[in-house]
C-alpha positions in Angstrom: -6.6 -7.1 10.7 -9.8 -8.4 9.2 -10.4 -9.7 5.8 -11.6 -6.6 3.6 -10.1 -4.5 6.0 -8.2 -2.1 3.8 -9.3 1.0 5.0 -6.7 4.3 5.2 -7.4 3.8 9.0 -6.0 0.1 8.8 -3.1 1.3 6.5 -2.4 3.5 9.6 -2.3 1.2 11.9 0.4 -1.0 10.5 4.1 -0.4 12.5 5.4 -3.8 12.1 6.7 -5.8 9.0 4.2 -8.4 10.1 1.8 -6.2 10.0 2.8 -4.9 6.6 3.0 -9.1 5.4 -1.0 -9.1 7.0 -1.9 -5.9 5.2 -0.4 -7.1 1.6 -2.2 -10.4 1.9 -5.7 -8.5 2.5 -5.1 -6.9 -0.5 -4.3 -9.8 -2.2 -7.2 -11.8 -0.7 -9.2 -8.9 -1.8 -8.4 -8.8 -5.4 -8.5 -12.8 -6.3 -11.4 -12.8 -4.4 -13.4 -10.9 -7.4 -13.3 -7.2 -5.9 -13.4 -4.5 -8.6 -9.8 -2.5 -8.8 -10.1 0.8 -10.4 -6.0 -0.6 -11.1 -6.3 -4.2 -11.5 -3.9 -4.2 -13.7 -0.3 -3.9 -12.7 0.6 -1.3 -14.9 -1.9 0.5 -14.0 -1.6 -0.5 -10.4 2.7 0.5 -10.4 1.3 3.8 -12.4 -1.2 4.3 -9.4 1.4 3.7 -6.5 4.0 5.7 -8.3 0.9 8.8 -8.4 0.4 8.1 -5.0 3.9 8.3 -3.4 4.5 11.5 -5.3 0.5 13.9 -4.2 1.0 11.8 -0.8 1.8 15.1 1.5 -1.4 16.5 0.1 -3.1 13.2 1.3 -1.3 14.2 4.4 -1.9 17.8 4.6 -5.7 17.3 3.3 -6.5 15.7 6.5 -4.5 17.4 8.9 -1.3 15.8 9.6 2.6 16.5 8.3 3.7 13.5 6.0 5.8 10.6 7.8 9.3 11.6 7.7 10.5 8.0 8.9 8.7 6.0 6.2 11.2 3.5 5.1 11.1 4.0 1.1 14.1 2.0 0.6 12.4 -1.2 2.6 9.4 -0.2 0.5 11.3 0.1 -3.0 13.5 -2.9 -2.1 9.9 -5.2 -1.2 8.4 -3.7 -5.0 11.2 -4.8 -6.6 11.8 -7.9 -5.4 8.6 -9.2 -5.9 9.1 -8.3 -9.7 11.8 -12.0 -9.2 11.0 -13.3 -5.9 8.9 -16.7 -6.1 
């Protein structure tokens, strides 16, 4: 995984934790780096993600495919909240 490469494709593509670690750290790159978030704040961003989670089978269903029924939320929720404390 590139630098800048945040793509949905990309997002995809990650099956590993260390591929999850890879992907966050693009997206951190990304942002100090000067990129224009519409959420850039993290209100806005936890706001976002929270949108997200909730429409994501019509993400699913709007380009053809059934939503991931093995998606670890837990790991997911567990990583979020965490990093509210973790230094």
């Amino acid at each position: 995984m590139g630098q800048n490469d945040i793509s949905p494709a990309t997002a995809e593509a990650v099956a590993t934790r260390e591929d999850l670690v890879r992907y966050v750290e693009t997206l951190h790159a990304e942002l100090i780096n000067g990129a224009v978030w519409e959420n850039d704040h993290l209100e806005r961003f936890l706001e976002a993600l929270a949108a997200w989670i909730r429409a994501s089978p019509g993400y699913y269903a709007n380009t053809g495919r059934p939503a991931p029924d093995d998606a670890s939320w837990s790991f997911f929720a567990n990583a979020l909240g965490a990093a509210r404390i973790y230094e």
